[in-house]
The first five atom37 places (N, CA, C, CB, O) and aatype in JSON, in Angstrom:
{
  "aatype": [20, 20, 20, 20, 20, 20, 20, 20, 20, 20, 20, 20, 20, 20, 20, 20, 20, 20, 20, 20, 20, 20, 20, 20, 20, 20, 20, 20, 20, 20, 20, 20, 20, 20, 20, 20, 20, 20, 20, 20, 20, 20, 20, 20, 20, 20, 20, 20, 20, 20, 20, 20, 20, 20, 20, 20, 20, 20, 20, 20, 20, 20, 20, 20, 20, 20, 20, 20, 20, 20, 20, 20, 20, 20, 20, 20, 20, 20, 20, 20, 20, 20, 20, 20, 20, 20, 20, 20, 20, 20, 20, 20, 20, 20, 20, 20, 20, 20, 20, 20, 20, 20, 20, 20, 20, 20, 20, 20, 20, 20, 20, 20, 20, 20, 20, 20, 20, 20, 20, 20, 20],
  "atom_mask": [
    [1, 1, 1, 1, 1],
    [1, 1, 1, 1, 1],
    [1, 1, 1, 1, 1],
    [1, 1, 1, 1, 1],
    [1, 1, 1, 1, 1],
    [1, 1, 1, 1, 1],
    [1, 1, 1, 1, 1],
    [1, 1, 1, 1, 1],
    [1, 1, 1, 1, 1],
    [1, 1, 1, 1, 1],
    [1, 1, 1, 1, 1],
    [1, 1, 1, 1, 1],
    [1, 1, 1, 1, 1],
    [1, 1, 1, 1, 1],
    [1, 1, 1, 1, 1],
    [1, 1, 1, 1, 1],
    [1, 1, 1, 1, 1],
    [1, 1, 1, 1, 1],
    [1, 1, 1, 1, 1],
    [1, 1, 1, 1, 1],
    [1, 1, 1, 1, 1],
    [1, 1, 1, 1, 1],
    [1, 1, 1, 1, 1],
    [1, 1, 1, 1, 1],
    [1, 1, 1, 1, 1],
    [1, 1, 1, 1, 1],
    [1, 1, 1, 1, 1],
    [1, 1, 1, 1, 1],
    [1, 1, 1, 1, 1],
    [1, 1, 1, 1, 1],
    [1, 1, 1, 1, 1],
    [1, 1, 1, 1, 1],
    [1, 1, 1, 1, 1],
    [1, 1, 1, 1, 1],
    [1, 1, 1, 1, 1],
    [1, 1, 1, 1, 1],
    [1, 1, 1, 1, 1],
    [1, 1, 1, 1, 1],
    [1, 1, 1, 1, 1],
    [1, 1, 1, 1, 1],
    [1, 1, 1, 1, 1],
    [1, 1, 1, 1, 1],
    [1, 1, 1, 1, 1],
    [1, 1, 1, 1, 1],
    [1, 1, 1, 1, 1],
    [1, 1, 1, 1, 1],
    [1, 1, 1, 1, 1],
    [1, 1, 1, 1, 1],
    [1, 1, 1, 1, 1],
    [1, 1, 1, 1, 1],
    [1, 1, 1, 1, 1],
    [1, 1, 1, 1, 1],
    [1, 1, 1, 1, 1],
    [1, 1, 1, 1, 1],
    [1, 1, 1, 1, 1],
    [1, 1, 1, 1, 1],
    [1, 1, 1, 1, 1],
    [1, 1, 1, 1, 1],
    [1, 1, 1, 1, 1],
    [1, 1, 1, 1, 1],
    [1, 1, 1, 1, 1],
    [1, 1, 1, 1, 1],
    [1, 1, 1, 1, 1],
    [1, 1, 1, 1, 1],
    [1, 1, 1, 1, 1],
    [1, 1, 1, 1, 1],
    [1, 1, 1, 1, 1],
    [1, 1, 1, 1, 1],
    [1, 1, 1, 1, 1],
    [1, 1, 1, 1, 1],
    [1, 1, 1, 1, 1],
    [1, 1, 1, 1, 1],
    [1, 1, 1, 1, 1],
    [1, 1, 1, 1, 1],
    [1, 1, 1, 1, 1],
    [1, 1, 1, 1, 1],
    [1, 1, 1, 1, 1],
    [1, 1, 1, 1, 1],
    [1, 1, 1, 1, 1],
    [1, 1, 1, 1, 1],
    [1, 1, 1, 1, 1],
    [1, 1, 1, 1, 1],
    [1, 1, 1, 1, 1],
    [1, 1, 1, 1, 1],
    [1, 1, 1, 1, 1],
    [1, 1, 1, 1, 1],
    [1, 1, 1, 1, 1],
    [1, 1, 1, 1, 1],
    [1, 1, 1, 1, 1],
    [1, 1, 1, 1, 1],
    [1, 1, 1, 1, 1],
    [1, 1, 1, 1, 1],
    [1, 1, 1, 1, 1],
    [1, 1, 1, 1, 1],
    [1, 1, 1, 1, 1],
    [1, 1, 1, 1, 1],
    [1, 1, 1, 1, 1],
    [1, 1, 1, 1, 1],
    [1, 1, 1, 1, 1],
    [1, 1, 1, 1, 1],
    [1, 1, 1, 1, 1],
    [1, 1, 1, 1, 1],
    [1, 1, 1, 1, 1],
    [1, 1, 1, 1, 1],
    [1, 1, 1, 1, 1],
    [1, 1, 1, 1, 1],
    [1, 1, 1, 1, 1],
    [1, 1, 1, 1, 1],
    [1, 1, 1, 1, 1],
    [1, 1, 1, 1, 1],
    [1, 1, 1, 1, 1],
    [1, 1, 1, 1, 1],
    [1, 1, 1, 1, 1],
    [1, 1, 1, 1, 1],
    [1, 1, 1, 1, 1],
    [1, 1, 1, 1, 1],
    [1, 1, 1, 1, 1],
    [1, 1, 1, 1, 1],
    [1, 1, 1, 1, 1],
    [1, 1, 1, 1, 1],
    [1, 1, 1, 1, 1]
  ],
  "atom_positions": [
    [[11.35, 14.88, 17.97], [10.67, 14.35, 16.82], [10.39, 15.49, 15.84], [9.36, 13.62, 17.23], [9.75, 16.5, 16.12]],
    [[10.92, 15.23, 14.74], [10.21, 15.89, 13.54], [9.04, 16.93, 13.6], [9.69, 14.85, 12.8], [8.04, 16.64, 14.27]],
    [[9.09, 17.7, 13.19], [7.57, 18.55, 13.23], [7.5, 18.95, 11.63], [7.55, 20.24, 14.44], [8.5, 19.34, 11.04]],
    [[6.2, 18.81, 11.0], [6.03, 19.69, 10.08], [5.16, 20.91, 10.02], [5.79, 19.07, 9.27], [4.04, 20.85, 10.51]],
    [[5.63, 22.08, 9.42], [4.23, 23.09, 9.37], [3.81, 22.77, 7.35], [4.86, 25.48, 9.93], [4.39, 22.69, 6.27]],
    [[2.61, 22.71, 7.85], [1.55, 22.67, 6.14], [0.78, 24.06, 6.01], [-0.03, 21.22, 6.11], [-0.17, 24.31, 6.75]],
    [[1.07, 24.64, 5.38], [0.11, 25.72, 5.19], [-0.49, 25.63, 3.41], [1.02, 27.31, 5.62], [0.07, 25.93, 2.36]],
    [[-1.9, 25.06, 3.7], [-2.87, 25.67, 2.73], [-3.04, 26.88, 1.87], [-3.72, 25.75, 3.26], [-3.85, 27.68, 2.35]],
    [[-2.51, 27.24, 0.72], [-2.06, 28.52, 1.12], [-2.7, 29.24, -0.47], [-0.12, 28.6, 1.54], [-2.41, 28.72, -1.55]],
    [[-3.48, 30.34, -0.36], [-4.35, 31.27, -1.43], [-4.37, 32.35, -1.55], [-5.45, 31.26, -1.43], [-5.19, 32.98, -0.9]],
    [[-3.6, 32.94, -2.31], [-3.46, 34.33, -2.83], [-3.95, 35.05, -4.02], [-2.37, 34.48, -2.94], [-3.36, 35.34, -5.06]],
    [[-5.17, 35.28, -3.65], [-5.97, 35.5, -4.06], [-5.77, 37.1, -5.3], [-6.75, 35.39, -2.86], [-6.28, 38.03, -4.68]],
    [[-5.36, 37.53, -6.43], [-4.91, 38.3, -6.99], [-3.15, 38.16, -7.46], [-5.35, 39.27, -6.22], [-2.67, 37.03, -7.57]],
    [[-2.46, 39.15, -7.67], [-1.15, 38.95, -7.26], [-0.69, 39.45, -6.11], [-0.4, 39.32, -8.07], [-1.28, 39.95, -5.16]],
    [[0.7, 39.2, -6.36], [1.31, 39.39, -5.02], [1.61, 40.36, -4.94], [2.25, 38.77, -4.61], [2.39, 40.73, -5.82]],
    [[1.23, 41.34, -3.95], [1.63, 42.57, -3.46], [2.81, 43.04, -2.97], [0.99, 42.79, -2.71], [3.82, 42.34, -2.94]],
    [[2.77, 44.4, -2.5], [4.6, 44.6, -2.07], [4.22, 44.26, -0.43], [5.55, 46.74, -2.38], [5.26, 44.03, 0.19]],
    [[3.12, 44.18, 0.33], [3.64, 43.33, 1.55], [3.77, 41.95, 1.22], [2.71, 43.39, 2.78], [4.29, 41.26, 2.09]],
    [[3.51, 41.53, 0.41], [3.65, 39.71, 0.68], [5.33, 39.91, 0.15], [2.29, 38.26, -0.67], [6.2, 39.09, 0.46]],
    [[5.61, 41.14, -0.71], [7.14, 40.59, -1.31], [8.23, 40.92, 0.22], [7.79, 41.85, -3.12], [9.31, 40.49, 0.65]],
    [[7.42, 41.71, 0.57], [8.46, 41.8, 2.22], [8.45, 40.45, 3.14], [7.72, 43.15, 3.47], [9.42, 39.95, 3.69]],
    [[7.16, 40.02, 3.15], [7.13, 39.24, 4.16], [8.18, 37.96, 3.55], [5.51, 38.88, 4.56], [8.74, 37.23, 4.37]],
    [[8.35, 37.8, 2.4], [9.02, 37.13, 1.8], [10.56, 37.14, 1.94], [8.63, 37.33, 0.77], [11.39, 36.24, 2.09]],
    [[10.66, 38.37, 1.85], [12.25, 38.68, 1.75], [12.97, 38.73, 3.46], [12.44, 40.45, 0.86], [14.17, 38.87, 3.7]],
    [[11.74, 38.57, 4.58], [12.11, 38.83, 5.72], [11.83, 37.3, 6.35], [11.37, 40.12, 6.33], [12.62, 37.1, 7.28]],
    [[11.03, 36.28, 6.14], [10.8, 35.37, 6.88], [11.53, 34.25, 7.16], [9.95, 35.11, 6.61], [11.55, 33.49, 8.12]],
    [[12.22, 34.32, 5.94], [12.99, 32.65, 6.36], [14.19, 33.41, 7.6], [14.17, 31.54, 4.41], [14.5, 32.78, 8.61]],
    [[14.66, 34.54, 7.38], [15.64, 34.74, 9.1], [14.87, 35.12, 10.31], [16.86, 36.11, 9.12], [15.3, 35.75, 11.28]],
    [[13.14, 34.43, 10.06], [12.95, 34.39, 11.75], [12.87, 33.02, 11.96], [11.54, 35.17, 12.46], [12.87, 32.66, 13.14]],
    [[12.79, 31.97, 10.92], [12.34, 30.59, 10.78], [14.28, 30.13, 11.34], [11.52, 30.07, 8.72], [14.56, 29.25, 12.15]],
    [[14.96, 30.74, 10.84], [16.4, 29.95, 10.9], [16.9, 29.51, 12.07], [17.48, 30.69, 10.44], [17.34, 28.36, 12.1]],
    [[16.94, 30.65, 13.7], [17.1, 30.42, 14.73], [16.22, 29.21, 15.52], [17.04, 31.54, 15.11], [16.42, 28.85, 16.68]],
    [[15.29, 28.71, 14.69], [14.46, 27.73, 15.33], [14.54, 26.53, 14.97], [13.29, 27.96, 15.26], [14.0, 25.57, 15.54]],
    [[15.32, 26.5, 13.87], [15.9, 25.31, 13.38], [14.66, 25.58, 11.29], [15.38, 23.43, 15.0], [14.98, 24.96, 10.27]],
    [[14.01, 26.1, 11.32], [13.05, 25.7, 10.48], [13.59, 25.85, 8.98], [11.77, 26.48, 10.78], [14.31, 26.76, 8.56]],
    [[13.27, 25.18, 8.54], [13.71, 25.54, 6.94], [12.51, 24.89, 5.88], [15.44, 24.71, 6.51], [11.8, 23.94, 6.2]],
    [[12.46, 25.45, 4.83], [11.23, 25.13, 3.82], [11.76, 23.71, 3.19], [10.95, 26.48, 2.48], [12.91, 23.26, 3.16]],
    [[10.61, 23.18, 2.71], [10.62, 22.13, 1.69], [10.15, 22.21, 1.04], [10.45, 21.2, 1.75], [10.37, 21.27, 0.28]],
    [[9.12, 23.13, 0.51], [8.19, 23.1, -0.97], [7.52, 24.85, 0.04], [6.53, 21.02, -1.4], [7.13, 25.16, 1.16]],
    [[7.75, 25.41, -1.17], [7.48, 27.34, -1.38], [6.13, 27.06, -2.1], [8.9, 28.54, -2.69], [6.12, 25.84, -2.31]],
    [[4.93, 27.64, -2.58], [4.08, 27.68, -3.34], [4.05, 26.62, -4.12], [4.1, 28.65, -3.89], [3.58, 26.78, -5.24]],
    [[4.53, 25.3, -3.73], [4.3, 24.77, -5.31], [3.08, 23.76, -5.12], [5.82, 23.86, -6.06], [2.72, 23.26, -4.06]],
    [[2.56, 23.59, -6.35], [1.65, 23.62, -7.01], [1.24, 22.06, -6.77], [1.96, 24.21, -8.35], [2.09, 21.18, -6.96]],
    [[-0.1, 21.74, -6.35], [-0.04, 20.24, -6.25], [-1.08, 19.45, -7.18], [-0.3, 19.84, -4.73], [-1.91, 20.13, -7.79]],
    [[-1.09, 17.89, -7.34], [-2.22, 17.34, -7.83], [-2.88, 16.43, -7.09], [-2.0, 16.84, -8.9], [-2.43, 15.35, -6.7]],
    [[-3.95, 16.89, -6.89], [-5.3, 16.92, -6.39], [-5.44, 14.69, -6.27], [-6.66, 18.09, -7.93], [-5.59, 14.09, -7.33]],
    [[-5.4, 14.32, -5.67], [-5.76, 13.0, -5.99], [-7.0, 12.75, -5.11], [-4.56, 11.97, -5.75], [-7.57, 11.86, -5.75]],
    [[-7.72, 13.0, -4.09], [-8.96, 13.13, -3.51], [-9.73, 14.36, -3.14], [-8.86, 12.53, -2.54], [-9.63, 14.66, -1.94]],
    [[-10.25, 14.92, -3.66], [-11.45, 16.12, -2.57], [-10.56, 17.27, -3.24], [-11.41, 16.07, -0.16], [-9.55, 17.02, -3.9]],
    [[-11.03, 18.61, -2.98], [-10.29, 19.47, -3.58], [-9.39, 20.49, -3.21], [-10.89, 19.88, -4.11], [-9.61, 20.88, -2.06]],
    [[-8.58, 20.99, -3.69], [-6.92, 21.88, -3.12], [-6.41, 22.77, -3.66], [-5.68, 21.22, -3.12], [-5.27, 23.05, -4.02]],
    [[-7.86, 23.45, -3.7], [-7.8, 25.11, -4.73], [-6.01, 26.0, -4.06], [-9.92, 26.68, -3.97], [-5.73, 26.02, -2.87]],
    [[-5.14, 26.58, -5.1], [-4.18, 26.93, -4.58], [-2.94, 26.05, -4.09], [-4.68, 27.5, -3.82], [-3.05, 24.83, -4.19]],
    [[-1.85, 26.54, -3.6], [-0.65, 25.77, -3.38], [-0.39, 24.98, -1.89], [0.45, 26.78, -3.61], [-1.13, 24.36, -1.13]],
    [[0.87, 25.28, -1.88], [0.82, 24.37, -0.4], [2.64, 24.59, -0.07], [0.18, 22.16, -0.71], [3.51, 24.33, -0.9]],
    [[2.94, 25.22, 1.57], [4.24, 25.64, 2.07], [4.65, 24.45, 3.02], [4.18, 27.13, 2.85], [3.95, 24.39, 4.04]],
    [[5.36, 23.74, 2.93], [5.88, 22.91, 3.85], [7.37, 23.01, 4.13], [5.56, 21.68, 3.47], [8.45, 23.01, 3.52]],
    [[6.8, 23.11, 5.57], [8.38, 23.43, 6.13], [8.23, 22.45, 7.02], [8.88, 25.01, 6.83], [7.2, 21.8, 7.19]],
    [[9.72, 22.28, 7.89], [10.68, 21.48, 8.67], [11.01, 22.04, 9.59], [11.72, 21.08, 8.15], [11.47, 23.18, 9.5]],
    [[10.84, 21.15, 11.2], [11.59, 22.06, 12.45], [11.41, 20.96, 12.74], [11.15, 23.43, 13.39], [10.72, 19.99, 12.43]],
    [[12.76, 21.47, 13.9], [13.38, 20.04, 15.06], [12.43, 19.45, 15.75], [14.43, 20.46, 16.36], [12.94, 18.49, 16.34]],
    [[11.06, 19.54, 16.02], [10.51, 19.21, 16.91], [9.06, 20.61, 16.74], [11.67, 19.08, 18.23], [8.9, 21.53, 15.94]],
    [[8.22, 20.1, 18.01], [6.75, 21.02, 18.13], [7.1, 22.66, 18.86], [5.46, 20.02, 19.4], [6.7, 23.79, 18.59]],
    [[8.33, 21.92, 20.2], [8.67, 23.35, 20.86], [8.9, 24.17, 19.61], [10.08, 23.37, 21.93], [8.3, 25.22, 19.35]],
    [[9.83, 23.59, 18.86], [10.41, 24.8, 18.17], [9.77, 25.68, 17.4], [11.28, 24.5, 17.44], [9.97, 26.9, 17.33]],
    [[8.92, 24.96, 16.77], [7.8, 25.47, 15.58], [6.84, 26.27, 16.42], [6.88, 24.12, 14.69], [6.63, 27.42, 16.05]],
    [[6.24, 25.83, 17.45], [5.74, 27.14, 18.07], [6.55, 28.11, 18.29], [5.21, 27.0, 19.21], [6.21, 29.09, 17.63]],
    [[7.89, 28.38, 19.19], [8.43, 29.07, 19.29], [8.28, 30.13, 18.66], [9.12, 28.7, 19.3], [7.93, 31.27, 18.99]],
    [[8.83, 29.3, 16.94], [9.21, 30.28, 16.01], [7.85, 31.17, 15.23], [10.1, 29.44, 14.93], [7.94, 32.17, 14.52]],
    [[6.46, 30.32, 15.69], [5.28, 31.31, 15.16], [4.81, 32.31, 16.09], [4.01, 30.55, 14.77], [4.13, 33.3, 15.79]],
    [[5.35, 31.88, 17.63], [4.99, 32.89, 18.64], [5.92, 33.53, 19.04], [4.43, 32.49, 19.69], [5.98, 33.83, 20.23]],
    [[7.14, 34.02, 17.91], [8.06, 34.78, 18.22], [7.46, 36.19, 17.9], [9.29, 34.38, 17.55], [6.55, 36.6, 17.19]],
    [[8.44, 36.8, 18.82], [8.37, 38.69, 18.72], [8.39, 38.52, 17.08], [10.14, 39.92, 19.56], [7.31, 38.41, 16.49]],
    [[9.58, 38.51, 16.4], [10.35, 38.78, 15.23], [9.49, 37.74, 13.98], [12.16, 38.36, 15.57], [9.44, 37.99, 12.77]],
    [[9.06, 36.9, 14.48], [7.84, 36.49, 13.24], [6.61, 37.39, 13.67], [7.26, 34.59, 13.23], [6.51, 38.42, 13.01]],
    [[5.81, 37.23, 14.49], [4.76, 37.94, 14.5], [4.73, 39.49, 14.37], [4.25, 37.58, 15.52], [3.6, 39.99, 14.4]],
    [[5.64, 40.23, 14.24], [5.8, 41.53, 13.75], [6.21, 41.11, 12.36], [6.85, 42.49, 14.56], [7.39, 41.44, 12.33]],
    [[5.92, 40.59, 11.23], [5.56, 40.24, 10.31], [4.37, 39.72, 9.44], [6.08, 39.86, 10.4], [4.01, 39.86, 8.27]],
    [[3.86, 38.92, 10.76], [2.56, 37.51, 9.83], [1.69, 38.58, 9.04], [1.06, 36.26, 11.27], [1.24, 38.28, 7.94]],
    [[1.43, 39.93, 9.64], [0.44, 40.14, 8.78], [0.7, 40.83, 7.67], [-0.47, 40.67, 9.32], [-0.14, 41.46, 7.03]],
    [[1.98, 40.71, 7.36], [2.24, 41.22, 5.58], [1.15, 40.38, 5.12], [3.99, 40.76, 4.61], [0.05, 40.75, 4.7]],
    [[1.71, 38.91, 5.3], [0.82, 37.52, 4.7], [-0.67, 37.34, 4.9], [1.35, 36.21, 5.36], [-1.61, 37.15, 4.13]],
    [[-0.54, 37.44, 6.12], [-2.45, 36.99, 6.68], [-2.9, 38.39, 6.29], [-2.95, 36.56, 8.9], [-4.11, 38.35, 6.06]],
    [[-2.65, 39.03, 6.2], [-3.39, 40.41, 5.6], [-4.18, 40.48, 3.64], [-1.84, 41.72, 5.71], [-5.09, 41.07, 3.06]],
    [[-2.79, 39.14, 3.25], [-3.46, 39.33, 1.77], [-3.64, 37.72, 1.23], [-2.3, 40.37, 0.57], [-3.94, 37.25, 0.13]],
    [[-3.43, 37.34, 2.02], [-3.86, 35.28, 1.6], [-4.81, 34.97, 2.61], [-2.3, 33.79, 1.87], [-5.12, 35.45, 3.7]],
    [[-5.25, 33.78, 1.75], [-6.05, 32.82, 2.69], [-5.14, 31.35, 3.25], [-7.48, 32.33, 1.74], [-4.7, 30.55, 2.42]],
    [[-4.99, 31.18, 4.59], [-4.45, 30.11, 4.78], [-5.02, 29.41, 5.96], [-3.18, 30.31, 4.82], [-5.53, 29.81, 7.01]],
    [[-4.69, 27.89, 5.3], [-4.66, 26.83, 6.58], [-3.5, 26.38, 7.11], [-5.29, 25.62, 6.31], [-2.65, 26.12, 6.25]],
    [[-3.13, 26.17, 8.39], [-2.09, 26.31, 8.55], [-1.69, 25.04, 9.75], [-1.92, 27.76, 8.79], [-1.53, 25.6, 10.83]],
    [[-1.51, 23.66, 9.86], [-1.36, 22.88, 10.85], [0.31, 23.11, 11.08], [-1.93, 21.37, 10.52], [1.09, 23.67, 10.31]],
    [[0.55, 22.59, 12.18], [1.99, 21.61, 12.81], [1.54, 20.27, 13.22], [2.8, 22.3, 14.33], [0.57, 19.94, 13.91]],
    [[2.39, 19.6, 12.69], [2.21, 17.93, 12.82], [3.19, 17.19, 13.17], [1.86, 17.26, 11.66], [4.1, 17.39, 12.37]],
    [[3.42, 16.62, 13.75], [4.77, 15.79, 14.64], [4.61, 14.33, 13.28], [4.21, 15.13, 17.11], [3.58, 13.77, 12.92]],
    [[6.06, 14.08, 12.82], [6.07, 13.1, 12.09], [5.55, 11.82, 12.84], [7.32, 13.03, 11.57], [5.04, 11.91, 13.96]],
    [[5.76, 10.22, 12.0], [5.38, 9.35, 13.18], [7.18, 8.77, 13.6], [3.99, 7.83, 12.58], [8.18, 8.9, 12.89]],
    [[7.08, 8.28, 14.63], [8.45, 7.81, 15.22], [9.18, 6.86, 14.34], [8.27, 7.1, 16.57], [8.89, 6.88, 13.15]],
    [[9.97, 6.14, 14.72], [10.83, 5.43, 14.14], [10.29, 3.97, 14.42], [12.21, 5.77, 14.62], [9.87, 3.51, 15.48]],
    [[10.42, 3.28, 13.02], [9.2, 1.45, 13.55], [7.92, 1.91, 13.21], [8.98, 0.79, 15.73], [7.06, 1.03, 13.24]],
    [[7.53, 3.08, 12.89], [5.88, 3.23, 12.64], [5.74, 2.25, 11.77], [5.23, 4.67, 12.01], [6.69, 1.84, 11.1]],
    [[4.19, 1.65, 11.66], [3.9, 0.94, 10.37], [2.14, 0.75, 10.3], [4.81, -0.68, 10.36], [1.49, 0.39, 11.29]],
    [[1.53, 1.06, 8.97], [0.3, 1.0, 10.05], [-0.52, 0.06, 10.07], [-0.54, 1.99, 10.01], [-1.71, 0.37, 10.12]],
    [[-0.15, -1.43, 10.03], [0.0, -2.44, 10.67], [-0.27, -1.8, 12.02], [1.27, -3.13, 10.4], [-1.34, -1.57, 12.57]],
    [[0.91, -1.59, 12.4], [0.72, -1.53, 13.86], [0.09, -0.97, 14.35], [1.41, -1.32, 14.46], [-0.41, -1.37, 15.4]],
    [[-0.25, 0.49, 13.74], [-1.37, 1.27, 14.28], [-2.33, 1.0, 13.83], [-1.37, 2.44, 14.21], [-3.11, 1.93, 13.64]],
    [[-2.73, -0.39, 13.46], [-4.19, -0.6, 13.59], [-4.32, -1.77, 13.98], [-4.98, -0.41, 12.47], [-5.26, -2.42, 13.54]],
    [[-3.29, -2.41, 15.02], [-3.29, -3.26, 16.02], [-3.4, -2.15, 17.19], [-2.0, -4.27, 16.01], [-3.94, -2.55, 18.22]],
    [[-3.14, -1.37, 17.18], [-3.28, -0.44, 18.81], [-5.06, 0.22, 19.04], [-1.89, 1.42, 18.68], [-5.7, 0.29, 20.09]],
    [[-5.59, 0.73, 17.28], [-6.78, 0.4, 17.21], [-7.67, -0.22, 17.92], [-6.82, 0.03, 16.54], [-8.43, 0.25, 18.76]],
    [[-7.55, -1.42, 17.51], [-8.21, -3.17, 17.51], [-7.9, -2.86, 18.72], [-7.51, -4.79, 16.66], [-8.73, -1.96, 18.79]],
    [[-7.31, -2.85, 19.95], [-6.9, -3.01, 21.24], [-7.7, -1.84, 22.03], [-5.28, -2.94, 21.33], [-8.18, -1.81, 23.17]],
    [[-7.65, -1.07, 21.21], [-8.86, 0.3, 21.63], [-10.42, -0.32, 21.62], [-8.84, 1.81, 20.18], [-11.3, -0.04, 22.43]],
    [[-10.51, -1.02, 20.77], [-11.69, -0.83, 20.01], [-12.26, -2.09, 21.22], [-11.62, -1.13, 18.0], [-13.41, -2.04, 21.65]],
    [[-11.22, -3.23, 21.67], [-11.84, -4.12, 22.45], [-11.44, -3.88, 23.51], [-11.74, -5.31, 22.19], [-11.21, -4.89, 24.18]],
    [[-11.21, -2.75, 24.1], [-11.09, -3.09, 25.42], [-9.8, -3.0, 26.23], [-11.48, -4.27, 25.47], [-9.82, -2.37, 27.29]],
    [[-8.98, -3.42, 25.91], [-7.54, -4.53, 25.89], [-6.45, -3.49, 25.63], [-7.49, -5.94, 24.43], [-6.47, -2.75, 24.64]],
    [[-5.38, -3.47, 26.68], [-4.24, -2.71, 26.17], [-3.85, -3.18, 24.85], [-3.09, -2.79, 27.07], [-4.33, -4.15, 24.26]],
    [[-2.68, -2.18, 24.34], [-2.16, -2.33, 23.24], [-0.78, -2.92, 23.69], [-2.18, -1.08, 22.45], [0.03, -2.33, 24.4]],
    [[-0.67, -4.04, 23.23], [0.75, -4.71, 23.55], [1.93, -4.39, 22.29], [0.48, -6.53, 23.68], [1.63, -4.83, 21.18]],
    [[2.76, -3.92, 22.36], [4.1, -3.45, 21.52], [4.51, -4.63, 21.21], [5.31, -2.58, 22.24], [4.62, -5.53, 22.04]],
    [[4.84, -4.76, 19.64], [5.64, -5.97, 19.39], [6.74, -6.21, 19.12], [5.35, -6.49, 18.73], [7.1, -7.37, 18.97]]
  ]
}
């Protein structure tokens, strides 16, 4: 299943010459893991609560991988170009499966909520 990484992401001043390394070095520790970006810094609009700064979303095959690739030798002899001069939040999130609807997940709810298995339809 799908995994996404979201990173919250605040850089606070400009960008320095470690963030331009960590830049120029990261996507070939992300590649062997399958990971690739979907949105670099860009810029979002706010539609509830607030989201000072940008937002990195990337793509990997699955959860193994995305850990893998943050608890690798060859990324983590990097992270702290980055975590050294930004502020970030940073989840992995497994997409939902195939048939999601949330209908349904709030029939599995309701089945929580009384008691009662959740019957698949």
């Amino acid at each position: 299943m799908t995994t996404y990484l979201i990173n919250h992401l605040r850089v606070p001043g400009l960008p320095n010459e470690e963030i331009l390394r960590y830049l120029e070095q990261v996507q070939a520790t992300a590649e062997p893991y399958g990971g690739r970006w979907l949105a670099q810094d860009a810029e979002v609009q706010v539609l509830e609560g607030a989201w000072p700064g940008s937002v990195v979303l990337m793509e990997f095959p699955d959860m193994a991988k995305a850990r893998a690739w943050y608890d690798s030798k060859e990324y983590r002899s990097i992270l702290h170009l980055r975590a050294n001069h930004t502020i970030n939040d940073m989840i992995l999130v497994d997409a939902v499966g195939p048939g999601f609807s949330t209908a349904g997940y709030a029939h599995q709810l309701r089945g929580m909520l009384s008691g009662q298995p959740a019957v698949e339809d």
